[in-house]
ModelCIF file with pLDDT and N, C-alpha, C, O atoms, coordinates in Angstrom:
data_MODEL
#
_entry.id   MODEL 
#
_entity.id                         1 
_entity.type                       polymer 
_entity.pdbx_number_of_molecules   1 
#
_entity_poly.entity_id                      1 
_entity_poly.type                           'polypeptide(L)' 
_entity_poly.nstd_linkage                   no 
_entity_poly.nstd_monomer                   no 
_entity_poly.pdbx_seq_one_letter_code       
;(UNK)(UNK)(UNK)(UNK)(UNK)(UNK)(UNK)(UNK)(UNK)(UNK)(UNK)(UNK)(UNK)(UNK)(UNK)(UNK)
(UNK)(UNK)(UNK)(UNK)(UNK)(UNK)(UNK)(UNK)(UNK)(UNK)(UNK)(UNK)(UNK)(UNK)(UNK)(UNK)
(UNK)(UNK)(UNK)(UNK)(UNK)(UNK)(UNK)(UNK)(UNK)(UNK)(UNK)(UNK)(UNK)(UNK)(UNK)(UNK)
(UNK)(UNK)(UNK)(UNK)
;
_entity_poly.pdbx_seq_one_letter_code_can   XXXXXXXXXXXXXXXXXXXXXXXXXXXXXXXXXXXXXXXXXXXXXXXXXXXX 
_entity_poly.pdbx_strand_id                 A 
#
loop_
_entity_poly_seq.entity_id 
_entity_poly_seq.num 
_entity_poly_seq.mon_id 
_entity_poly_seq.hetero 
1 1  UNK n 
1 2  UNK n 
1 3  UNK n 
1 4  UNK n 
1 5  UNK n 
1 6  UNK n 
1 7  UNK n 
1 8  UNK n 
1 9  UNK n 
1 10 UNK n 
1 11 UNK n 
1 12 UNK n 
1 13 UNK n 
1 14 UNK n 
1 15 UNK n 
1 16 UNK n 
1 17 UNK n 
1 18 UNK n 
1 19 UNK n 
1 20 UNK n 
1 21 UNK n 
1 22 UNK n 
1 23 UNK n 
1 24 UNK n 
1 25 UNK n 
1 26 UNK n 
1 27 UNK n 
1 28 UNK n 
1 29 UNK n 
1 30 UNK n 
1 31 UNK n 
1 32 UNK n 
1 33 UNK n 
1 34 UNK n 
1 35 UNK n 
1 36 UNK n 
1 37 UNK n 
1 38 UNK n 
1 39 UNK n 
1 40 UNK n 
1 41 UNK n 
1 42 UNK n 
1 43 UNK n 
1 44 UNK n 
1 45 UNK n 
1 46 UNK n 
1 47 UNK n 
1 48 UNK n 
1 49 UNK n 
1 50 UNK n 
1 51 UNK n 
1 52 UNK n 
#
_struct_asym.id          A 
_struct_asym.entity_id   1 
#
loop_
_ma_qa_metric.id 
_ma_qa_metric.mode 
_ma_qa_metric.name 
_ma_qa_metric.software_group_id 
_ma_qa_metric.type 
1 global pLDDT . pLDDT 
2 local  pLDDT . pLDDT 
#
_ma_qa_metric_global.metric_id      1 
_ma_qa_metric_global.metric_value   87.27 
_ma_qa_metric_global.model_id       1 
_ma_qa_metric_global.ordinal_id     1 
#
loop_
_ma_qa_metric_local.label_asym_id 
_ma_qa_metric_local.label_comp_id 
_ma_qa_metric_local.label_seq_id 
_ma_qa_metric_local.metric_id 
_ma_qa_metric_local.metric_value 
_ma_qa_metric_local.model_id 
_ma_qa_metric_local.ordinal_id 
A UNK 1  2 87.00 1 1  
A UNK 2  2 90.00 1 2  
A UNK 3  2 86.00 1 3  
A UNK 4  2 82.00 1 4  
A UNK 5  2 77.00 1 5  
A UNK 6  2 78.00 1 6  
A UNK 7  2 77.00 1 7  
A UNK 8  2 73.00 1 8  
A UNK 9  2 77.00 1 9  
A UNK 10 2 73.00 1 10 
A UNK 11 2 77.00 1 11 
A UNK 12 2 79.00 1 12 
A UNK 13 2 82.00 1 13 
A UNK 14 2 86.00 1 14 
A UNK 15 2 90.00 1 15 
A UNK 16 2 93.00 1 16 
A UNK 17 2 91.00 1 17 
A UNK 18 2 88.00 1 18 
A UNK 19 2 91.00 1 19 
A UNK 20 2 90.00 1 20 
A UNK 21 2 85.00 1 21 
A UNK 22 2 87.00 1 22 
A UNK 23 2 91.00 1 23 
A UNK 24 2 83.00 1 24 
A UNK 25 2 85.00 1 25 
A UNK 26 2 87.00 1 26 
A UNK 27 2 90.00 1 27 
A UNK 28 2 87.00 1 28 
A UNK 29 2 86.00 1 29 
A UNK 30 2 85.00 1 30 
A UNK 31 2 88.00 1 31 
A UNK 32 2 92.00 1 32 
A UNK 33 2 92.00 1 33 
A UNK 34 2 93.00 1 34 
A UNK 35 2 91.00 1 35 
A UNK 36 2 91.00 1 36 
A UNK 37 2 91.00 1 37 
A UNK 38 2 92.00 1 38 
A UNK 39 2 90.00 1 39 
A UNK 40 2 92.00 1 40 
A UNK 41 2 93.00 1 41 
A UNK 42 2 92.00 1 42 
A UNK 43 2 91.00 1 43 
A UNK 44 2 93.00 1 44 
A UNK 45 2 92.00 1 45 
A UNK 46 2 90.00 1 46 
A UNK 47 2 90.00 1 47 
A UNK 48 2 93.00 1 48 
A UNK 49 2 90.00 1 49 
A UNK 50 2 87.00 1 50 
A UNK 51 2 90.00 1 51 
A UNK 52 2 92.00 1 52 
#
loop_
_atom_site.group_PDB 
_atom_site.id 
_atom_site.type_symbol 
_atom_site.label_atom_id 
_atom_site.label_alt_id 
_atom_site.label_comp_id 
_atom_site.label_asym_id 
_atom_site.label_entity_id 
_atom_site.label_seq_id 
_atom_site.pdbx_PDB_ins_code 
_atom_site.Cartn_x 
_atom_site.Cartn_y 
_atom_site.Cartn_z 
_atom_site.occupancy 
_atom_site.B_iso_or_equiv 
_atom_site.pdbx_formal_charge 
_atom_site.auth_seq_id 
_atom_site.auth_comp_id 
_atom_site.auth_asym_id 
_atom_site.auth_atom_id 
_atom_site.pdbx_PDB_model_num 
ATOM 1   N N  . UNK A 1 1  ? -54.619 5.153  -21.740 1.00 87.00 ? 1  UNK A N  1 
ATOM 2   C CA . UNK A 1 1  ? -53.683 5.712  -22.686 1.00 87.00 ? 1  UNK A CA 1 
ATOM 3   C C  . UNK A 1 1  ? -52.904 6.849  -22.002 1.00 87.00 ? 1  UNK A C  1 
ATOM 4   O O  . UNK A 1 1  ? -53.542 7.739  -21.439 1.00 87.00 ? 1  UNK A O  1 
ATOM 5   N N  . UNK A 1 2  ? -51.569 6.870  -22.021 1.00 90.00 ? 2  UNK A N  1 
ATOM 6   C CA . UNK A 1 2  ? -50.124 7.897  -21.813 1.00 90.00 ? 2  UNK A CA 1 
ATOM 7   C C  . UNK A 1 2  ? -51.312 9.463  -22.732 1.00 90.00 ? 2  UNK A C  1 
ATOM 8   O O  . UNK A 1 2  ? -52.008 9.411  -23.745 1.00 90.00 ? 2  UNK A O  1 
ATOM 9   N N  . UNK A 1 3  ? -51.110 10.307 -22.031 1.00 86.00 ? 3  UNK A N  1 
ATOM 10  C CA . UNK A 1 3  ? -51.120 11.669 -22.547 1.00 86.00 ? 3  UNK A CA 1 
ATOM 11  C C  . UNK A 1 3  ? -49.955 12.436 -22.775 1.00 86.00 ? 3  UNK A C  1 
ATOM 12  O O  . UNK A 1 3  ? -49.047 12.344 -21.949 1.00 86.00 ? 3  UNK A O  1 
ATOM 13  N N  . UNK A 1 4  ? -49.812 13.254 -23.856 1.00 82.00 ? 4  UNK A N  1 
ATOM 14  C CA . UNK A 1 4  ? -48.245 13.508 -24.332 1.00 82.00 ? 4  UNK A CA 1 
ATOM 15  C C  . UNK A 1 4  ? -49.051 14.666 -24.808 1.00 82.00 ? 4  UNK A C  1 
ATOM 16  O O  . UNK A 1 4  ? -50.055 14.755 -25.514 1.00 82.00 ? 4  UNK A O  1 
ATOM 17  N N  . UNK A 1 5  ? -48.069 15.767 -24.021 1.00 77.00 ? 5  UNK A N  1 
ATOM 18  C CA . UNK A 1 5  ? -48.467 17.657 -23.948 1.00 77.00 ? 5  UNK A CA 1 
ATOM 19  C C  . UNK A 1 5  ? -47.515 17.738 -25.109 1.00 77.00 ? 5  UNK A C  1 
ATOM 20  O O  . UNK A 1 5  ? -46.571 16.949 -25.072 1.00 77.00 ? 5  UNK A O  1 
ATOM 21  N N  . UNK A 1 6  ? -47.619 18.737 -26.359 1.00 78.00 ? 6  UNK A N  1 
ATOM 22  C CA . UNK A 1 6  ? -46.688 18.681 -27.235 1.00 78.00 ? 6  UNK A CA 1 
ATOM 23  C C  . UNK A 1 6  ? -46.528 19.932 -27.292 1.00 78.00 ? 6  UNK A C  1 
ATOM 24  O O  . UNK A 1 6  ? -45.558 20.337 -27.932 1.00 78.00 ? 6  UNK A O  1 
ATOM 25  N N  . UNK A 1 7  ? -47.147 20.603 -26.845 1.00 77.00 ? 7  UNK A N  1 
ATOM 26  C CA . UNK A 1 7  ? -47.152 22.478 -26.932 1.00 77.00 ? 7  UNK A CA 1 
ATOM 27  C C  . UNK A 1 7  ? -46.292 22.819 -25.861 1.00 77.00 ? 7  UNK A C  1 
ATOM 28  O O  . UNK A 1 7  ? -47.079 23.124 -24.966 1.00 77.00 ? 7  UNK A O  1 
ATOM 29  N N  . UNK A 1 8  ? -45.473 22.911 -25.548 1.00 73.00 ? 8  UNK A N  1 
ATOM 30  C CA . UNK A 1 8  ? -44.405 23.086 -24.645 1.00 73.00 ? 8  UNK A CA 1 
ATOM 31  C C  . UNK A 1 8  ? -43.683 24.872 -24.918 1.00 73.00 ? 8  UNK A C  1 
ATOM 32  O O  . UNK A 1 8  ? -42.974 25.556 -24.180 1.00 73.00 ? 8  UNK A O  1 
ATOM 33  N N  . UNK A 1 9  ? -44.164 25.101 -26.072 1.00 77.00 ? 9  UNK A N  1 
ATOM 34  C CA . UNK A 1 9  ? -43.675 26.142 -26.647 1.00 77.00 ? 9  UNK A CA 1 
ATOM 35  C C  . UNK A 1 9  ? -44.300 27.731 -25.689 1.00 77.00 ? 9  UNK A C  1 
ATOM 36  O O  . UNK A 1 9  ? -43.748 28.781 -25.360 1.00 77.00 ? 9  UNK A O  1 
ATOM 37  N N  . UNK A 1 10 ? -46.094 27.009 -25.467 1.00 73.00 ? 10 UNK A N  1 
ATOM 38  C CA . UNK A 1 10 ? -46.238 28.127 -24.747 1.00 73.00 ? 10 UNK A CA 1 
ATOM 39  C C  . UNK A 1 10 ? -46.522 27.617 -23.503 1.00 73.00 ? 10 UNK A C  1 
ATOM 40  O O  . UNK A 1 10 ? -47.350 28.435 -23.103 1.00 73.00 ? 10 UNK A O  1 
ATOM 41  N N  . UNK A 1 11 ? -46.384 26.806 -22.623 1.00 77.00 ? 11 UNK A N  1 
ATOM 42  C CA . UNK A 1 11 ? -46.203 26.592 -21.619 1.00 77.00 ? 11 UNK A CA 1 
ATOM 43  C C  . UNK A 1 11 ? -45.500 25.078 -21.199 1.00 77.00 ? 11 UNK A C  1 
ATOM 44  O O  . UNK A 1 11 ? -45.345 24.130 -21.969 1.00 77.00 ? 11 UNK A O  1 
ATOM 45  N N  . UNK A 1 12 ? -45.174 25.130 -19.943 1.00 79.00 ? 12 UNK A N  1 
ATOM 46  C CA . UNK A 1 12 ? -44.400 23.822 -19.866 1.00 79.00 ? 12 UNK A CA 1 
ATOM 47  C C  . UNK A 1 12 ? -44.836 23.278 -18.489 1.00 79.00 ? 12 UNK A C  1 
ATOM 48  O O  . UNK A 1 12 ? -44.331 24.038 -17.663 1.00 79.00 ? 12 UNK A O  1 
ATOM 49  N N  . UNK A 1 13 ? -45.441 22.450 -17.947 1.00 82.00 ? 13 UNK A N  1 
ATOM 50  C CA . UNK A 1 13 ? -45.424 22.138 -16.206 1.00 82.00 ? 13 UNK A CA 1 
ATOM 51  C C  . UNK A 1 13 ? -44.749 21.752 -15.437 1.00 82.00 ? 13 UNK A C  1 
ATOM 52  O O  . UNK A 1 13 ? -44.375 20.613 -15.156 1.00 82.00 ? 13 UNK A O  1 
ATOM 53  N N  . UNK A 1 14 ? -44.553 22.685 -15.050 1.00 86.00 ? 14 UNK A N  1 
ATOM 54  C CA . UNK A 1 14 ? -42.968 22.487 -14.253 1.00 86.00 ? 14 UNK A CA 1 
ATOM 55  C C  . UNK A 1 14 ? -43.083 21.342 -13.304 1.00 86.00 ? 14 UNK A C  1 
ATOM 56  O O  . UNK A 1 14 ? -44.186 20.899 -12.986 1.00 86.00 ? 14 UNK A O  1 
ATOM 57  N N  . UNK A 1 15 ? -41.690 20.736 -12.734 1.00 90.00 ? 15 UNK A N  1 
ATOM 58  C CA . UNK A 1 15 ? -41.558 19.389 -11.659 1.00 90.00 ? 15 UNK A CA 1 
ATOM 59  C C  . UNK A 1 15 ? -42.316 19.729 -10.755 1.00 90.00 ? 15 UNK A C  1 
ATOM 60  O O  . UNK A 1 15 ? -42.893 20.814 -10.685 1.00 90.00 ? 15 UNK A O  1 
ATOM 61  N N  . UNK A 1 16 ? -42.373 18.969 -10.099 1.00 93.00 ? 16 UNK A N  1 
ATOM 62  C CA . UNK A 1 16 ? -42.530 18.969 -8.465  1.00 93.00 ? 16 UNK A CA 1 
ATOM 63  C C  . UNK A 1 16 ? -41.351 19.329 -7.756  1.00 93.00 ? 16 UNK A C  1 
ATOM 64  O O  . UNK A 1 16 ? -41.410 20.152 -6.843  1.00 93.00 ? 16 UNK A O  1 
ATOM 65  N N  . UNK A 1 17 ? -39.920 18.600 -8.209  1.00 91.00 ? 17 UNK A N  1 
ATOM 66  C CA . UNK A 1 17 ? -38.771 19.533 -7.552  1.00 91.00 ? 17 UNK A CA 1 
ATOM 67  C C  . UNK A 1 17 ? -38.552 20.942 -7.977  1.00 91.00 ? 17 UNK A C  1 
ATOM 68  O O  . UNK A 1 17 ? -37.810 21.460 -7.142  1.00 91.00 ? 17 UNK A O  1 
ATOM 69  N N  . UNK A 1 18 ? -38.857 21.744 -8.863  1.00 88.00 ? 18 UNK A N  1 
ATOM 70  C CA . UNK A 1 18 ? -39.479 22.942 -8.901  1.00 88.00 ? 18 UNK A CA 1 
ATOM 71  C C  . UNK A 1 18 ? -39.965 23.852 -8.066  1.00 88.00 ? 18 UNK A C  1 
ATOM 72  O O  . UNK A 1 18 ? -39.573 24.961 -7.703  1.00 88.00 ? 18 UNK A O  1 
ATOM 73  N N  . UNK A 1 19 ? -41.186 22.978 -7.748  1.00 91.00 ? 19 UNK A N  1 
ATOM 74  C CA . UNK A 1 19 ? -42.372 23.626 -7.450  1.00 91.00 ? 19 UNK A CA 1 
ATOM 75  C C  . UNK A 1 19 ? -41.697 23.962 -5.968  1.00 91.00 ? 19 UNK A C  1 
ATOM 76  O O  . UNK A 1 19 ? -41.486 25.128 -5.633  1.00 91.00 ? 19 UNK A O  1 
ATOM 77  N N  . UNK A 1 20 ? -41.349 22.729 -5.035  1.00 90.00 ? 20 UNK A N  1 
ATOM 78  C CA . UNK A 1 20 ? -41.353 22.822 -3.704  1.00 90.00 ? 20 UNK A CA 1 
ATOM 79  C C  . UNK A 1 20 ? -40.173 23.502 -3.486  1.00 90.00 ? 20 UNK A C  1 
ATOM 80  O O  . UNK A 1 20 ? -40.005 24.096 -2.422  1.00 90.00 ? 20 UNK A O  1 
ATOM 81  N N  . UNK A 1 21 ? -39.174 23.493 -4.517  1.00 85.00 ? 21 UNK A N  1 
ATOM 82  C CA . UNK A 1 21 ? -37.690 24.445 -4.560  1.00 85.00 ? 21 UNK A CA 1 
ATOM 83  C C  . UNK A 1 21 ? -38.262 26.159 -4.352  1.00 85.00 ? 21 UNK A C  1 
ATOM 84  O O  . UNK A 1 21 ? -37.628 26.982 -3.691  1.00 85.00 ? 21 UNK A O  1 
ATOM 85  N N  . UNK A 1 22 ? -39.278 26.393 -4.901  1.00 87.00 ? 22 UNK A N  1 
ATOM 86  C CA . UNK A 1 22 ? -39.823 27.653 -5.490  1.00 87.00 ? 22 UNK A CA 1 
ATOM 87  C C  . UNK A 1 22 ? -40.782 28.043 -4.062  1.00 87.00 ? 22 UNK A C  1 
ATOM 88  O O  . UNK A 1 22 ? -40.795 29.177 -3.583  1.00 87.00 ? 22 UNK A O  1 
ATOM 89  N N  . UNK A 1 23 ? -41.473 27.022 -3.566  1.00 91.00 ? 23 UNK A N  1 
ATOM 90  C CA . UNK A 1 23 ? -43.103 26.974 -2.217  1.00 91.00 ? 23 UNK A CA 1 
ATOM 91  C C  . UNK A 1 23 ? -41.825 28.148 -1.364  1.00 91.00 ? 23 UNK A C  1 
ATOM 92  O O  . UNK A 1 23 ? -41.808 29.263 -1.886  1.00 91.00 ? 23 UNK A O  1 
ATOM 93  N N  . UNK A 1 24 ? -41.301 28.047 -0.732  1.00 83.00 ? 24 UNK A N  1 
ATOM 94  C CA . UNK A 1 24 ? -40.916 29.040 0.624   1.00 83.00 ? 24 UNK A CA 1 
ATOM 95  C C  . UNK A 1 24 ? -40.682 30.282 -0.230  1.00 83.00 ? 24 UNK A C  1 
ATOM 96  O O  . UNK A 1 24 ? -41.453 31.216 -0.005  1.00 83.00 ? 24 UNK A O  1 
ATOM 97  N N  . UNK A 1 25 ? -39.637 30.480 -1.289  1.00 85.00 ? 25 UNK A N  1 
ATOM 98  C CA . UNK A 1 25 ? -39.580 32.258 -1.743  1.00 85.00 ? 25 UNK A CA 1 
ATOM 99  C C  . UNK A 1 25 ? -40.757 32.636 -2.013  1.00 85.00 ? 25 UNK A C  1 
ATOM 100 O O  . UNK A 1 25 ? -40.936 33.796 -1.639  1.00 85.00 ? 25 UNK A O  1 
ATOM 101 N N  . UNK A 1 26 ? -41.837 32.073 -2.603  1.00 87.00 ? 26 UNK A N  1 
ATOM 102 C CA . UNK A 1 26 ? -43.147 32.421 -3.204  1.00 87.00 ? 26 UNK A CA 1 
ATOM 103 C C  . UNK A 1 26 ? -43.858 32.883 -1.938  1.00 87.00 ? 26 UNK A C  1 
ATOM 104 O O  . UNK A 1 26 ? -43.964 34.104 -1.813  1.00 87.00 ? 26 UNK A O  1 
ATOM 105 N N  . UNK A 1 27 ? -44.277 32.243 -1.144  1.00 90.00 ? 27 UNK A N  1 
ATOM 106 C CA . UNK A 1 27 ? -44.393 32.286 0.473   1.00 90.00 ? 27 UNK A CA 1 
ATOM 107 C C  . UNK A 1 27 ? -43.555 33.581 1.484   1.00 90.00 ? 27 UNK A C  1 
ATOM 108 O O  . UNK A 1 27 ? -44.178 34.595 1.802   1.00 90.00 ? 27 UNK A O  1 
ATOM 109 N N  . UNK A 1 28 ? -42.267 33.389 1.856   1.00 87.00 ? 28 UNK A N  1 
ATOM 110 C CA . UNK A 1 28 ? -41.928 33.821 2.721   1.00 87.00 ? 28 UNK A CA 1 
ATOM 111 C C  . UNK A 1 28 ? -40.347 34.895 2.034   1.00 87.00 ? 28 UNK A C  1 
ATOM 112 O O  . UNK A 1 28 ? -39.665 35.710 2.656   1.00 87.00 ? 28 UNK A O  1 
ATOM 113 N N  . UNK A 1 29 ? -40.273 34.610 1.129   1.00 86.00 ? 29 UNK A N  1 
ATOM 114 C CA . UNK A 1 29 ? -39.289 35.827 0.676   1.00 86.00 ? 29 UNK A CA 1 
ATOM 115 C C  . UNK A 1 29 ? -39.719 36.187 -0.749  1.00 86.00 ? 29 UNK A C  1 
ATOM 116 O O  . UNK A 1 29 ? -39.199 35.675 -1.740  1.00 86.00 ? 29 UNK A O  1 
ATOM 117 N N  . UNK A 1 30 ? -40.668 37.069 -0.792  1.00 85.00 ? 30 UNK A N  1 
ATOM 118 C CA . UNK A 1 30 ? -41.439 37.178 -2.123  1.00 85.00 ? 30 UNK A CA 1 
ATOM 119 C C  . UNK A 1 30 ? -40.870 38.524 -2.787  1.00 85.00 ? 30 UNK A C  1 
ATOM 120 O O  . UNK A 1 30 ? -41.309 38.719 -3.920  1.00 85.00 ? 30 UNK A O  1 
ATOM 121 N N  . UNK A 1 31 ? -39.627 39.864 -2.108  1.00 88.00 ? 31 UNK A N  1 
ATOM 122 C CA . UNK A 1 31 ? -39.742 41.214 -1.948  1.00 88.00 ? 31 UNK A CA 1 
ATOM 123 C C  . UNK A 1 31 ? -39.118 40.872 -3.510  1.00 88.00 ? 31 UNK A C  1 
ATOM 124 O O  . UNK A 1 31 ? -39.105 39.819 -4.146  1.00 88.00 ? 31 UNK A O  1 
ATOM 125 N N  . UNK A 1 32 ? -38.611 42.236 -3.834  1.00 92.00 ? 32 UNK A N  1 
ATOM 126 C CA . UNK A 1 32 ? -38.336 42.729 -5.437  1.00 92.00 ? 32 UNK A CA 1 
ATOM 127 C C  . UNK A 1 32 ? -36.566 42.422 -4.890  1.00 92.00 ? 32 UNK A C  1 
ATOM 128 O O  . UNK A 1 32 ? -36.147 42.885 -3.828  1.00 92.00 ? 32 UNK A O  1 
ATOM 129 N N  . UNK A 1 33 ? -35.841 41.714 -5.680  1.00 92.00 ? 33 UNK A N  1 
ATOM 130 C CA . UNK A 1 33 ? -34.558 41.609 -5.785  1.00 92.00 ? 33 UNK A CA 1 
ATOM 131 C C  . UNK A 1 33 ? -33.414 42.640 -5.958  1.00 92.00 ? 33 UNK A C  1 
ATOM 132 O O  . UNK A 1 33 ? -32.242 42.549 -5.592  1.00 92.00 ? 33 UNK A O  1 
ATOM 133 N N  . UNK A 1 34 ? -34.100 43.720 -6.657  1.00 93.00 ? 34 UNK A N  1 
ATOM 134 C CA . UNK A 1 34 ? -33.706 45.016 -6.787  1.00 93.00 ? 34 UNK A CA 1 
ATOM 135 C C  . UNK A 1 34 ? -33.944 45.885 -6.164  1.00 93.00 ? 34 UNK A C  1 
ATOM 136 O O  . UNK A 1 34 ? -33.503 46.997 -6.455  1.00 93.00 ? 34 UNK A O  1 
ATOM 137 N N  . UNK A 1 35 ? -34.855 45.636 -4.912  1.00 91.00 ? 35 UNK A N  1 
ATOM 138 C CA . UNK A 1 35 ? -34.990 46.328 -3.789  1.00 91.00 ? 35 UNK A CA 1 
ATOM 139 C C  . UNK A 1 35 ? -33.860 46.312 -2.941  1.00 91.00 ? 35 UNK A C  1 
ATOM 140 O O  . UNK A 1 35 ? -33.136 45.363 -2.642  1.00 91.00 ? 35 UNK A O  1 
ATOM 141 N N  . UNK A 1 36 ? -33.804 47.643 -2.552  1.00 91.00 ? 36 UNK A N  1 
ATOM 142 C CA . UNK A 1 36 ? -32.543 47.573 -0.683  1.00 91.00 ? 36 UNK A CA 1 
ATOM 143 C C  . UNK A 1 36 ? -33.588 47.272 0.821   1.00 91.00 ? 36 UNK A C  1 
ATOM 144 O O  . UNK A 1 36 ? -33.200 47.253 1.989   1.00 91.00 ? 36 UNK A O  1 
ATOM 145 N N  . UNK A 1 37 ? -34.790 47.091 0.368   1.00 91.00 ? 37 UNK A N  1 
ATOM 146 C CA . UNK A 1 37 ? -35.365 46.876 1.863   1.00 91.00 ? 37 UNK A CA 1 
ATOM 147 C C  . UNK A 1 37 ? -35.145 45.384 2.480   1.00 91.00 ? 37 UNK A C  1 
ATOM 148 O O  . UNK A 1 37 ? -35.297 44.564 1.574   1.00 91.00 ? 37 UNK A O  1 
ATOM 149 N N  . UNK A 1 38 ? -34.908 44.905 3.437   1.00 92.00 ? 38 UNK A N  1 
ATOM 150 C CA . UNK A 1 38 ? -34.944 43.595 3.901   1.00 92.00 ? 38 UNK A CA 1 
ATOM 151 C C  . UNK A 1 38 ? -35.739 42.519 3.200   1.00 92.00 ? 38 UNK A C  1 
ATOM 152 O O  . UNK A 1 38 ? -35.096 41.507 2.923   1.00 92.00 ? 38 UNK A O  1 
ATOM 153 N N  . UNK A 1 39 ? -37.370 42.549 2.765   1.00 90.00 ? 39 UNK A N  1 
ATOM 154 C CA . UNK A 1 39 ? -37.277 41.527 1.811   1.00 90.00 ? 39 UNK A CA 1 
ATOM 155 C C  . UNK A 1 39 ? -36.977 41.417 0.425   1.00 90.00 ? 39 UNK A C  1 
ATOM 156 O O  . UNK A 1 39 ? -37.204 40.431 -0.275  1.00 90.00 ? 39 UNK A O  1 
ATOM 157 N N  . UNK A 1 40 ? -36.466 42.461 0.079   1.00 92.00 ? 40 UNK A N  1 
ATOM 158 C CA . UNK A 1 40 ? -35.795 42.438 -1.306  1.00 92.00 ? 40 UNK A CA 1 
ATOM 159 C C  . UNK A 1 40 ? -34.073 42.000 -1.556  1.00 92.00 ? 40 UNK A C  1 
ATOM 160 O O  . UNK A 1 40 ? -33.551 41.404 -2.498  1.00 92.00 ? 40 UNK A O  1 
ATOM 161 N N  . UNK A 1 41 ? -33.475 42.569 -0.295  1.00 93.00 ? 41 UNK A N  1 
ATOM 162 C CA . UNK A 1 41 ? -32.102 41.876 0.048   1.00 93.00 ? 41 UNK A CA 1 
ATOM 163 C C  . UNK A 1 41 ? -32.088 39.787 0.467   1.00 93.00 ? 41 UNK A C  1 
ATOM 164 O O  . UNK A 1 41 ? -31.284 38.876 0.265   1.00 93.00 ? 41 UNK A O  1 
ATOM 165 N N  . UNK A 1 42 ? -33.309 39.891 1.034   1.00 92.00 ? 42 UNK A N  1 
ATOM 166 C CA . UNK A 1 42 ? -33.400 38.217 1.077   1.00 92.00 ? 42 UNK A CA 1 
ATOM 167 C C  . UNK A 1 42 ? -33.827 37.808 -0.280  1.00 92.00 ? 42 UNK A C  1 
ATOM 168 O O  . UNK A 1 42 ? -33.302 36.826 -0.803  1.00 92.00 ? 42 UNK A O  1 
ATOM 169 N N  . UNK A 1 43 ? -34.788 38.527 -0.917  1.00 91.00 ? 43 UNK A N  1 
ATOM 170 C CA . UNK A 1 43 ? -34.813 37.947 -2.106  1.00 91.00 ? 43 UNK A CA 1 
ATOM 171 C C  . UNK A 1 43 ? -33.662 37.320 -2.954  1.00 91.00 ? 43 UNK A C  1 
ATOM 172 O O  . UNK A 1 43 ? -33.390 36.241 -3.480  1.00 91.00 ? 43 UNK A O  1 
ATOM 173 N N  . UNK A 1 44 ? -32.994 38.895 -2.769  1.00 93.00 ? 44 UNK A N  1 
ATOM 174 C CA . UNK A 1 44 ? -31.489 38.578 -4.001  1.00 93.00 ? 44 UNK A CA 1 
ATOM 175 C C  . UNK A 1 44 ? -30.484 37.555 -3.819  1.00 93.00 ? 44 UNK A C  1 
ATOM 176 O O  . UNK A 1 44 ? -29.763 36.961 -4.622  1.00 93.00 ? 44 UNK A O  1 
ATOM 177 N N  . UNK A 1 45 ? -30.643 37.483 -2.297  1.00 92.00 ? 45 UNK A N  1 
ATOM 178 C CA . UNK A 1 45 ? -29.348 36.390 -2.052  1.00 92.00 ? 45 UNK A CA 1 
ATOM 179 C C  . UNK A 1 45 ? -30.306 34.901 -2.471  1.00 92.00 ? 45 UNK A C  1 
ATOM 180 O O  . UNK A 1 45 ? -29.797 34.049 -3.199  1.00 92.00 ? 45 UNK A O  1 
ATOM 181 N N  . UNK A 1 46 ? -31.349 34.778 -2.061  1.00 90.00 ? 46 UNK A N  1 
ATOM 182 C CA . UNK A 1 46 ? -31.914 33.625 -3.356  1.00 90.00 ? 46 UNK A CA 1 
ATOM 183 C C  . UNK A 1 46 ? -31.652 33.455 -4.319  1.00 90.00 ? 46 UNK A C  1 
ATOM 184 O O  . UNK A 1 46 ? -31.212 32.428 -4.834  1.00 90.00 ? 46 UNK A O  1 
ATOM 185 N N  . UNK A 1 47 ? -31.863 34.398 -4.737  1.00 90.00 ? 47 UNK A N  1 
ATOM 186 C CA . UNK A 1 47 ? -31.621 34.376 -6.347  1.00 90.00 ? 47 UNK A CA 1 
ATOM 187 C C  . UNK A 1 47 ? -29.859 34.341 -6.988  1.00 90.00 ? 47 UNK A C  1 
ATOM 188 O O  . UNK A 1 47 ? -29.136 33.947 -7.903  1.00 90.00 ? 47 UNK A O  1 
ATOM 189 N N  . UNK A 1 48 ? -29.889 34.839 -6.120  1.00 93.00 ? 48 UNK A N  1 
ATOM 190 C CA . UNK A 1 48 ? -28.062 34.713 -6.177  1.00 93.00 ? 48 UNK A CA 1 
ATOM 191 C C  . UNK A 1 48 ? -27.375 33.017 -5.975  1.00 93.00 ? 48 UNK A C  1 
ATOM 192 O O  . UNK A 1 48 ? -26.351 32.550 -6.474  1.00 93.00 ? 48 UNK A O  1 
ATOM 193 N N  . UNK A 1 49 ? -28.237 32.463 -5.186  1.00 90.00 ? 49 UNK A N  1 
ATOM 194 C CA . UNK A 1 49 ? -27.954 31.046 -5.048  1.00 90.00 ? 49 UNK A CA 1 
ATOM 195 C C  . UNK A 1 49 ? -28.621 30.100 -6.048  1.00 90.00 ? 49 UNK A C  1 
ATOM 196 O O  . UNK A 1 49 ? -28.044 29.094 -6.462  1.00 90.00 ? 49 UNK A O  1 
ATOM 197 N N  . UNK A 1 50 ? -30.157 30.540 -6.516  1.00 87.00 ? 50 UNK A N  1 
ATOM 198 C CA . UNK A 1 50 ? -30.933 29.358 -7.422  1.00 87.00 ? 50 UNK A CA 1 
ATOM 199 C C  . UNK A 1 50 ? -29.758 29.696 -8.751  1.00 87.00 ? 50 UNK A C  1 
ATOM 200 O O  . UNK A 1 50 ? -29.858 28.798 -9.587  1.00 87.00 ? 50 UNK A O  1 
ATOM 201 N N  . UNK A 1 51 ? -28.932 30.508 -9.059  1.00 90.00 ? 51 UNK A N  1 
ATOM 202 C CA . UNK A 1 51 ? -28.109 31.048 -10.193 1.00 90.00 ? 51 UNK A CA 1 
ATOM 203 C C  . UNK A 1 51 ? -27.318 30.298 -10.259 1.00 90.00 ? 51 UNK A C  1 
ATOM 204 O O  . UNK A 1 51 ? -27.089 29.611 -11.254 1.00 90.00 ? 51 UNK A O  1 
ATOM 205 N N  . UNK A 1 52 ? -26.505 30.253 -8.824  1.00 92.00 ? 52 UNK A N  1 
ATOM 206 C CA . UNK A 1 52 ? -25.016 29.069 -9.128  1.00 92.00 ? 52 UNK A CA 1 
ATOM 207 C C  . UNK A 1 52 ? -25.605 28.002 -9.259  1.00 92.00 ? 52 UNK A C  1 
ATOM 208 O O  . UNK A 1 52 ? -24.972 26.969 -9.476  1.00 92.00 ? 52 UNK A O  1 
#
């Protein structure tokens, strides 16, 4: 039998294209976005791109 999650409300499981979109910042550019130090400036321009 198909299992069907219906509570989505408080959580949701995200893709796999997600996940592996998400594996390197989580990993290797993790700093605060609102930071001026180098990994917070790599952060932002991530985030500046997952945006557009």
């Amino acid at each position: 039998m198909r299992e069907v999650y219906a509570d989505n409300a408080g959580t949701t499981k995200p893709s796999t294209v997600a996940i592996n979109a998400m594996l390197s910042i989580l990993l290797e550019t993790y700093g605060n976005p609102s930071s001026v130090h180098h990994l917070g400036q790599a952060a932002s321009e991530q985030l500046m791109k997952a945006r557009e």
